[in-house]
C-alpha positions in Angstrom: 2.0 -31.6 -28.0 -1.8 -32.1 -27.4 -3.3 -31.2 -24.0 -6.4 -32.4 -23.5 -8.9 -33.2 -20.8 -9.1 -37.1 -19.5 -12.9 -36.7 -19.3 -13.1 -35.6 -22.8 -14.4 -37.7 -25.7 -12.0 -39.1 -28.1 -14.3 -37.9 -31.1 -14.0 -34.3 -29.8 -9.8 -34.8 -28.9 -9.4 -36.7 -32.4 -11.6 -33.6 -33.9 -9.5 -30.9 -32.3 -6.0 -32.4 -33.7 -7.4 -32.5 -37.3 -8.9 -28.9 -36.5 -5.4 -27.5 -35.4 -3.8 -29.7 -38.7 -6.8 -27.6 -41.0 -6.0 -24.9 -39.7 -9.4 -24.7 -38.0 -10.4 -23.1 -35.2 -13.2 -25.0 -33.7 -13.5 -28.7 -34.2 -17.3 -28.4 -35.2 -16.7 -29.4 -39.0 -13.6 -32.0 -38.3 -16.2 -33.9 -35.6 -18.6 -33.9 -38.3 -17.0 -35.0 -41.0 -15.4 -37.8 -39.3 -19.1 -39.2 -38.7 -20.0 -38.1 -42.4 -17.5 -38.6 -44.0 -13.6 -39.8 -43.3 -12.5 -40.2 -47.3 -13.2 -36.7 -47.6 -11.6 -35.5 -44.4 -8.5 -37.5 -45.4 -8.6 -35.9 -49.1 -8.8 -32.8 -47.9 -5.6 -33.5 -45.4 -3.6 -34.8 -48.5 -4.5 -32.0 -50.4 -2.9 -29.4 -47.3 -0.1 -32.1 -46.8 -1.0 -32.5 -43.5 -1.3 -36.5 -43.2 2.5 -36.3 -41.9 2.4 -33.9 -39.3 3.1 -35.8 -36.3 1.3 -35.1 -33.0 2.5 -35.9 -28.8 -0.6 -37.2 -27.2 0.2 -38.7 -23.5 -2.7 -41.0 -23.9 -0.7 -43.0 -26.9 3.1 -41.6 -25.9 3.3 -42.3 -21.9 3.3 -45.7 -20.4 0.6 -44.5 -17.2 -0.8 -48.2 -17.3 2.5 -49.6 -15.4 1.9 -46.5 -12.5 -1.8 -48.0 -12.0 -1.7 -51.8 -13.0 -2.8 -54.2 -10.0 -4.9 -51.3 -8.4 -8.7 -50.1 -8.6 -9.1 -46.6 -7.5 -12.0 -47.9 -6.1 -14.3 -47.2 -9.3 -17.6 -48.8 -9.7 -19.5 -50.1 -12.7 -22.5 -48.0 -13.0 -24.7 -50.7 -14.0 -23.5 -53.5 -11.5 -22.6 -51.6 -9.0 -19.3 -54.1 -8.6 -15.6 -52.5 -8.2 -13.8 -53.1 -11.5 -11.4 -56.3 -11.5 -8.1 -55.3 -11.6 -5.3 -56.2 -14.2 -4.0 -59.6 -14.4 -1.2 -58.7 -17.0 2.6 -59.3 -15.8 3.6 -55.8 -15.7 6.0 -54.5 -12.9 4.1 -52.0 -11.4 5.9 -48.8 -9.8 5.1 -47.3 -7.0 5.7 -43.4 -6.6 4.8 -42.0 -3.2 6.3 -38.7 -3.9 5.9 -38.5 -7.8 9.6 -38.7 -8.0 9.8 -41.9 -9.2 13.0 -41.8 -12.0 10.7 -45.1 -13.4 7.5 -43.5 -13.5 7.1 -41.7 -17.1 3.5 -39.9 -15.6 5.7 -37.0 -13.5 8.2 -35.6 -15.9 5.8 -33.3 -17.9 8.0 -30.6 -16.3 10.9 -31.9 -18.0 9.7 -32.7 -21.3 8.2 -29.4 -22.0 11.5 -27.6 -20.4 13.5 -29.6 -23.3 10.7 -29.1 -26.4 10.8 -25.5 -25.3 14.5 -25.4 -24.9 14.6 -27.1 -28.6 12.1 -25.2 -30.2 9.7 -26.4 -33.0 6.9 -27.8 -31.2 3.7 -26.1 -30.4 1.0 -26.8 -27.4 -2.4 -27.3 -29.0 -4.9 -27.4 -26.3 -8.1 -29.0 -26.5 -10.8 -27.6 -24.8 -13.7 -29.9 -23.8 -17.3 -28.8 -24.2 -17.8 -28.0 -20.7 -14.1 -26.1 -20.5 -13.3 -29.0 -17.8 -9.5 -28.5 -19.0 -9.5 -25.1 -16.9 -10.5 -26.7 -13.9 -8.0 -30.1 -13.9 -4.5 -31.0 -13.3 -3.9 -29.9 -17.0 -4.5 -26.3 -15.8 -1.0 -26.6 -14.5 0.3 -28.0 -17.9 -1.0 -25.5 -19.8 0.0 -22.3 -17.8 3.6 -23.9 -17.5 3.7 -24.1 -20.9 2.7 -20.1 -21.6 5.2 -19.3 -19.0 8.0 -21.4 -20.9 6.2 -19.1 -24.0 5.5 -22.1 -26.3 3.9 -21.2 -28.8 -0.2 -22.2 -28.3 -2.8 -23.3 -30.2 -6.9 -23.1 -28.6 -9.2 -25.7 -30.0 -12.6 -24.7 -29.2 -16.2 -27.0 -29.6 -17.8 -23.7 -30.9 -17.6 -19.9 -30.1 -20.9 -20.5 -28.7 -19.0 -22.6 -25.6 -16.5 -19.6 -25.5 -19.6 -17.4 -25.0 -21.4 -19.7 -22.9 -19.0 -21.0 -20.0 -16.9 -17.4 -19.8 -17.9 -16.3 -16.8 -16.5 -19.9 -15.6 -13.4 -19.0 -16.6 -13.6 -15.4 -14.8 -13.9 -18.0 -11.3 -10.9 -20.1 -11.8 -8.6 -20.7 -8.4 -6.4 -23.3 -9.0 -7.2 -24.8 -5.6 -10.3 -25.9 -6.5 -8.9 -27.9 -9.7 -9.5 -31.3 -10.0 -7.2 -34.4 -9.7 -7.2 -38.1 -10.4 -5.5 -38.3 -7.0 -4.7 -35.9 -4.2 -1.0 -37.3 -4.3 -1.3 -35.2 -8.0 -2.9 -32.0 -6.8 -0.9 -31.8 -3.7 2.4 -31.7 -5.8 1.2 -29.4 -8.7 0.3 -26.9 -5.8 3.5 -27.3 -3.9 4.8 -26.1 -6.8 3.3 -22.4 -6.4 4.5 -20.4 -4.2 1.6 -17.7 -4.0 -1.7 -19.4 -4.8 -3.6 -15.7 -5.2 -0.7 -14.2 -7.5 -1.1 -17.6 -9.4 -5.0 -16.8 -9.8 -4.4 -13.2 -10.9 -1.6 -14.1 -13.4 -4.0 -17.1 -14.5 -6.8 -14.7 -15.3 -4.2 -11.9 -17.2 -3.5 -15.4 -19.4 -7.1 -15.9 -20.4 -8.5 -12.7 -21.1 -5.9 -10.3 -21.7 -7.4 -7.8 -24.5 -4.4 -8.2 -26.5 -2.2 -11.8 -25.7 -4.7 -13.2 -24.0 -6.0 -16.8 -25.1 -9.7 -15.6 -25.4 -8.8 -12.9 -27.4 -6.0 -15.0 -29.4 -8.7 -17.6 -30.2 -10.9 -14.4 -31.6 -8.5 -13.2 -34.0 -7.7 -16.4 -35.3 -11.1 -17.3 -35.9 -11.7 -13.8 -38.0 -7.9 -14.5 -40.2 -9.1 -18.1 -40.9 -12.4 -16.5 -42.2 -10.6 -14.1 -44.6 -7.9 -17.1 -45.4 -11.1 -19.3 -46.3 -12.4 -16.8 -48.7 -8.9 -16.8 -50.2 -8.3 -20.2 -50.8 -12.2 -20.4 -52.3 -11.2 -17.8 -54.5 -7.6 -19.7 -55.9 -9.5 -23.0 -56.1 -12.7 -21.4 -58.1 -10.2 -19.6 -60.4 -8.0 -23.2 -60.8 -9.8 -25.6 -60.9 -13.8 -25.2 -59.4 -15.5 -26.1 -56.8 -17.6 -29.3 -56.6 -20.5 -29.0 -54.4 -19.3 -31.1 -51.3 -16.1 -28.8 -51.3 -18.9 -25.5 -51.7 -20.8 -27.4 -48.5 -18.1 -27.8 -46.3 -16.4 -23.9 -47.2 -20.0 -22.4 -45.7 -19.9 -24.2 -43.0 -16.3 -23.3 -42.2 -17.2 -19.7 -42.8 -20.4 -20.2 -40.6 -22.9 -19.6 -42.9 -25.6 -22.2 -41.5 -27.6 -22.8 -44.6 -29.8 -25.0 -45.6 -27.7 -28.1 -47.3 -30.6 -29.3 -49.7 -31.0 -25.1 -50.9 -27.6 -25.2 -51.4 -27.8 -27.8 -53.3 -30.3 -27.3 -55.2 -28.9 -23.6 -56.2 -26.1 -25.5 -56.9 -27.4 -27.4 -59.6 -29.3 -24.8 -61.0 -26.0 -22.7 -61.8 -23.9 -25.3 -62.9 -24.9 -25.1 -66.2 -22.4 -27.1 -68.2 -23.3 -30.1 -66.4 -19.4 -31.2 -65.0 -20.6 -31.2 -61.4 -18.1 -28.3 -60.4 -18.4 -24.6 -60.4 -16.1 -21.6 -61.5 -15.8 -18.5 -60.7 -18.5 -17.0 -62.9 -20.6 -19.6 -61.6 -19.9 -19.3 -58.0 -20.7 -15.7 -58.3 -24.5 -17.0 -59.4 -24.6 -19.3 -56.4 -24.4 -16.4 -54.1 -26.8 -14.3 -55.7 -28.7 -17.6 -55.8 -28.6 -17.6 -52.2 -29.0 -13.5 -51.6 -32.2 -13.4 -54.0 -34.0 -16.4 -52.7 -32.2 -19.0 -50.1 -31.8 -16.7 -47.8 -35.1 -14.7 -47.6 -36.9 -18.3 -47.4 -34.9 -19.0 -44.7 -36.0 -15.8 -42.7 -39.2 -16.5 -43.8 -39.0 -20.4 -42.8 -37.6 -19.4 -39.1 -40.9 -16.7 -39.0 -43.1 -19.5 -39.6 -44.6 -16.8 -42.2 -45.5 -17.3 -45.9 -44.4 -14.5 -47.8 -47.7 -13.0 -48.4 -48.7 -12.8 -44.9 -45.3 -10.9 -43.8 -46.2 -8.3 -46.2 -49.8 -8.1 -45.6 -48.8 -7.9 -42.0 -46.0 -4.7 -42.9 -49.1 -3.2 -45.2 -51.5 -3.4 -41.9 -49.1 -1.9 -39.5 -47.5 1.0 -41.9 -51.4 1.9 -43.0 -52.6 1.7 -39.2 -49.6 3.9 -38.1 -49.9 6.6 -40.9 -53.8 6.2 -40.1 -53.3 7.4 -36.7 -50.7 10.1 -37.6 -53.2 11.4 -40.2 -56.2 11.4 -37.3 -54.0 13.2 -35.0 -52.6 15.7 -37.3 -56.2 16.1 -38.6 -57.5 16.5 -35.1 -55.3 19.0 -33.5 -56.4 21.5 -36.7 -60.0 20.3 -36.4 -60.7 20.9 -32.7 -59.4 24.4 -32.4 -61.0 26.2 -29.4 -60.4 29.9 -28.7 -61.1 29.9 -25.0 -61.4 33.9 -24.8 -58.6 36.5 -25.1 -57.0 36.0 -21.8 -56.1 32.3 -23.0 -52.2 31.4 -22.4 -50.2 29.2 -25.0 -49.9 26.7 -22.5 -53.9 26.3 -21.8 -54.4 26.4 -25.9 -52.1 23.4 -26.1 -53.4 21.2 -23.5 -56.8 21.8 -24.7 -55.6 20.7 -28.3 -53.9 17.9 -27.0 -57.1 17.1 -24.7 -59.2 17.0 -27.7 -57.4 15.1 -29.9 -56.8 12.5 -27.3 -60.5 12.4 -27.2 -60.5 12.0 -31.2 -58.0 9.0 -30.7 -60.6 7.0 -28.7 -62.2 6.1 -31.9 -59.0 4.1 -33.3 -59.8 1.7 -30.5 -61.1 -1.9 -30.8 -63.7 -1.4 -27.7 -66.6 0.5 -29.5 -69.8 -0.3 -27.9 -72.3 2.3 -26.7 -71.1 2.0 -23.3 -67.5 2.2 -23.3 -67.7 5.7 -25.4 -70.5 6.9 -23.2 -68.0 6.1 -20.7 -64.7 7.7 -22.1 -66.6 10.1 -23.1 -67.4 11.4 -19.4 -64.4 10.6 -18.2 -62.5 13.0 -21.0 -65.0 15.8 -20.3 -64.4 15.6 -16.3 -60.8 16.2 -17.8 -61.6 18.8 -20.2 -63.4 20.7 -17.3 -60.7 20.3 -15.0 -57.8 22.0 -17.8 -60.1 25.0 -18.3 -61.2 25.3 -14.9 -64.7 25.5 -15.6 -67.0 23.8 -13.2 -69.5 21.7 -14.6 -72.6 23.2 -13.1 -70.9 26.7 -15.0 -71.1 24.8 -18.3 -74.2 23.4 -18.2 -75.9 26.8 -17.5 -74.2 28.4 -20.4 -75.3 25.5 -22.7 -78.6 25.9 -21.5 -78.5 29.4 -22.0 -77.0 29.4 -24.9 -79.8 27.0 -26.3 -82.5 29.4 -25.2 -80.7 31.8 -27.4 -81.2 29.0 -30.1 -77.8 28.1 -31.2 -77.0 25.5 -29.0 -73.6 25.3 -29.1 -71.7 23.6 -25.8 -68.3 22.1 -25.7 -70.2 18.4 -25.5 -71.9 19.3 -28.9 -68.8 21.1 -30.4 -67.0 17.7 -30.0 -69.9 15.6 -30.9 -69.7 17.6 -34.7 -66.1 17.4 -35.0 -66.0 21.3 -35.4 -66.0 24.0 -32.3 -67.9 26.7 -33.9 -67.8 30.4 -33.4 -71.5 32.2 -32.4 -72.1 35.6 -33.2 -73.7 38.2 -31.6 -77.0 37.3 -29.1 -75.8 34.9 -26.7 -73.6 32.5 -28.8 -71.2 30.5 -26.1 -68.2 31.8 -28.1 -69.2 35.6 -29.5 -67.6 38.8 -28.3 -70.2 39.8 -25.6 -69.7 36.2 -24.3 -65.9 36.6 -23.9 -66.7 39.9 -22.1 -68.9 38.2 -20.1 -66.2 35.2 -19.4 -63.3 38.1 -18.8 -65.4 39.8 -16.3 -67.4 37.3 -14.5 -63.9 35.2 -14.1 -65.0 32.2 -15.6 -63.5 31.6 -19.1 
C-alpha cells in the first residue's frame, strides 16, 4: 500500500514505488532514469523479478471521482481566472455528510488497513514529497494509524539532503495544523484522537526515535543498501561484468557523484579486451583509475585551480610559515639583553619577546621609510615602558655612553641586530655600569 501526498508529482510517486521495488532508498536514480532511460529501468526490474510485484495506490484503486462528480470546490484556473466546469458524466454522485457513507469507498481507509494488517503480507511504503508535505496532511493520520496497527513500513525519501534539510519541520508537527482537502475530512480524522498533545508527543517518539524511529530507520537502511550494493557489484563483476551503463548507475546508487564522461572515459581505457564490459580485475583498475586521477581533477576542478598553482600556492605558505619560525627562533637568540643582575626571569622574557616582536615587523608587506620609522617608535615607547626606564634616563646614558666613544644604546643595539656587551670605561652594559644601574635604581 502506497501513501503518498495528493500535491505530489506523479514522476516523484511513480519514482518512489520503483525505489521501494529496487530496493532503493531515495528515488533520486528511479526519477532519473525514467527521464533517461525506461528500457533500462525495466531491465534492471526483470533482472530483480520485480515487474510482478503488485502495488495499492488510492489514486488508481478507489473510486473518489463518484464522492466529488457534479461539484467544483470552488477552484480557479490560474490563467483564466474562471471556476472549473464541472463534470457532465452520468455518474450517481454520493453524498456523505458524516463520512459514513456505506457507498462512499473515500472513508474506509480505517477498515482496509485493520484487515491488510489483520492478514498480514502487505507493507505501507510511504512516499515523502520534496517538501515533506505528507507530515503536514490528512495522510499524517494514515500513516501513524498504520505504525500503530505495526505494519511493517517502508520511507521513500527525494534525497538525504531533504531529510537534512526540512528536519526541524518535522520537530514542529501538531496534527491540528494539518492540512485537508475539506474540513468535513480534518474534523473527522481529529475526532478521532482523544488527546491532541499526547498525539503530538507520540507523533514525534515515531519520527525520531534513536532506535525505531522512521528517521533513524530510513538511516540504517540507506547504509545496508550501500554495503548490499557493493555485494551485488562484487557477484555480477565475478559472473558475468559490468558494462559501463550498469558501472554508471552502481556510483550513483552508492553516491559517488562523479563525473559521467571521466568515468567513462576511465572506463574505456581499462577495458582492454575491447567486449564493452569489465571484470573484476578490470574493475579493480577503474577505481584506481578514479583514486590516481578522476578524483584529484575533480578537487582540483571544484578549486578552480590548475595543479601547478595548488602546489605553488602549498610551497609559498609552508616556506612563508617555516620563514617566520626560523626569524623568530633566530631572533629570540639574537636579541639577548642582560638588563643587570637584579633582572627577574619574567622581565628577561618579555624583553625577548619585545624584541623579537620588533624583528617580526620586517616580515610585513608595509615597508616604506615611514611606517618603520613609525613602528619603530612605537615598539621603543614599549620597550621603555617593560624595563621601566624613562626615556629622558636613556637618552643620557646613550649620550654618555657616546662620549665614552662606544656608542652603544638600546636603539643602536636593535638597529645592528646584536646587543653588545661594553667593557670597562663607561660602556652602557659593563660591570661599573650595572653598579651604577643597582645603585642609582634605574636598571
Amino acid at each position: 500500500m502506497v501513501t503518498h501526498n495528493w500535491g505530489n508529482s506523479f514522476g516523484d510517486l511513480l519514482a518512489a514505488v520503483l525505489s521501494d521495488a529496487l530496493q532503493e532508498c531515495s528515488f533520486t536514480l528511479p526519477a532519473q532514469l525514467l527521464q533517461e532511460d525506461c528500457t533500462f529501468l525495466q531491465d534492471l526490474l526483470a533482472k530483480m523479478g520485480c515487474l510482478d510485484v503488485t502495488y495499492w495506490v488510492c489514486a488508481f484503486a478507489v473510486n473518489q471521482h463518484i464522492s466529488i462528480c457534479h461539484s467544483n470546490p470552488y477552484d480557479r484556473d490560474p490563467f483564466t481566472n474562471e471556476l472549473h466546469p464541472v463534470c457532465h458524466c452520468g455518474s450517481t454522485n454520493i453524498v456523505d455528510p458524516d463520512g459514513r457513507s456505506a457507498a462512499s469507498e473515500i472513508n474506509k481507509f480505517d477498515d482496509m488497513m485493520c484487515l491488510l494488517a489483520k492478514t498480514g503480507g502487505c507493507r505501507q511504503v510511504i512516499a515523502v514529497d520534496k517538501s515533506l508535505d505528507l507530515f503536514s496532511g490528512v495522510l499524517l493520520g494514515i500513516w501513524t494509524f498504520a505504525k500503530r496497527l505495526q505494519m511493517e513500513q517502508s520511507l521513500k525519501l527525494s534525497s538525504k539532503a531533504v531529510l537534512q534539510e526540512r528536519a526541524r519541520t518535522l520537530e514542529n508537527l501538531d496534527v491540528r495544523n494539518m492540512r485537508a482537502s475539506s474540513d468535513k475530512d480534518k474534523e473527522l480524522i481529529l475526532g478521532k484522537i482523544k488527546d491532541i498533545n499526547d498525539f503530538n508527543a507520540k507523533l514525534q517518539v515515531l519520527i525520531f526515535d534513536p532506535k525505531a524511529g522512521l528517521v533513524a530507520t530510513w538511516h540504517a537502511m540507506d547504509s545496508l543498501q550501500q554495503i548490499g550494493k557493493v555485494c551485488e557489484l562484487l557477484l555480477l563483476l565475478s559472473q558475468e561484468g559490468m558494462d559501463l551503463q550498469t558501472v554508471q548507475a552502481s556510483f550513483q546508487q552508492l553516491h559517488m557523484n562523479l563525473d559521467p564522461d571521466a568515468i567513462q572515459d576511465a572506463f574505456m581505457i581499462v577495458d582492454t579486451n575491447c567486449d564493452d564490459k569489465i571484470d573484476l580485475t578490470e574493475f579493480l583498475s577503474l577505481i584506481d583509475k578514479l583514486v590516481d586521477q578522476v578524483i584529484p581533477e575533480s578537487i582540483f576542478e571544484y578549486m578552480g585551480l590548475l595543479r601547478h598553482q595548488i602546489l605553488s600556492n602549498v610551497v609559498m605558505k609552508v616556506t612563508t610559515i617555516l620563514t617566520m619560525f626560523l626569524f623568530v627562533f633566530v631572533s629570540l637568540n639574537a636579541f639577548h639583553v642582560n638588563v643587570g643582575q637584579k633582572a627577574t626571569t619574567a622581565g628577561s622574557s618579555m624583553i625577548r619577546a619585545a624584541l623579537a616582536g620588533l624583528a617580526l615587523l620586517g616580515l610585513r608587506n608595509d615597508n616604506s621609510p615611514e611606517y618603520m620609522e613609525k613602528q619603530y617608535n612605537i615598539a621603543r615607547e614599549q620597550l621603555y615602558r617593560i624595563t621601566g626606564v624613562s626615556r629622558s634616563q636613556l637618552e643620557a646614558r646613550r649620550r654618555g655612553a657616546a662620549g665614552g666613544g662606544l656608542g652603544l644604546g638600546i636603539g643602536m643595539s636593535f638597529a645592528k641586530g646584536r646587543a653588545r656587551r661594553g667593557g670597562g670605561g663607561g660602556g652602557m652594559f659593563g660591570k661599573d655600569e650595572e653598579e651604577e644601574d643597582v645603585d642609582g635604581g634605574d636598571m
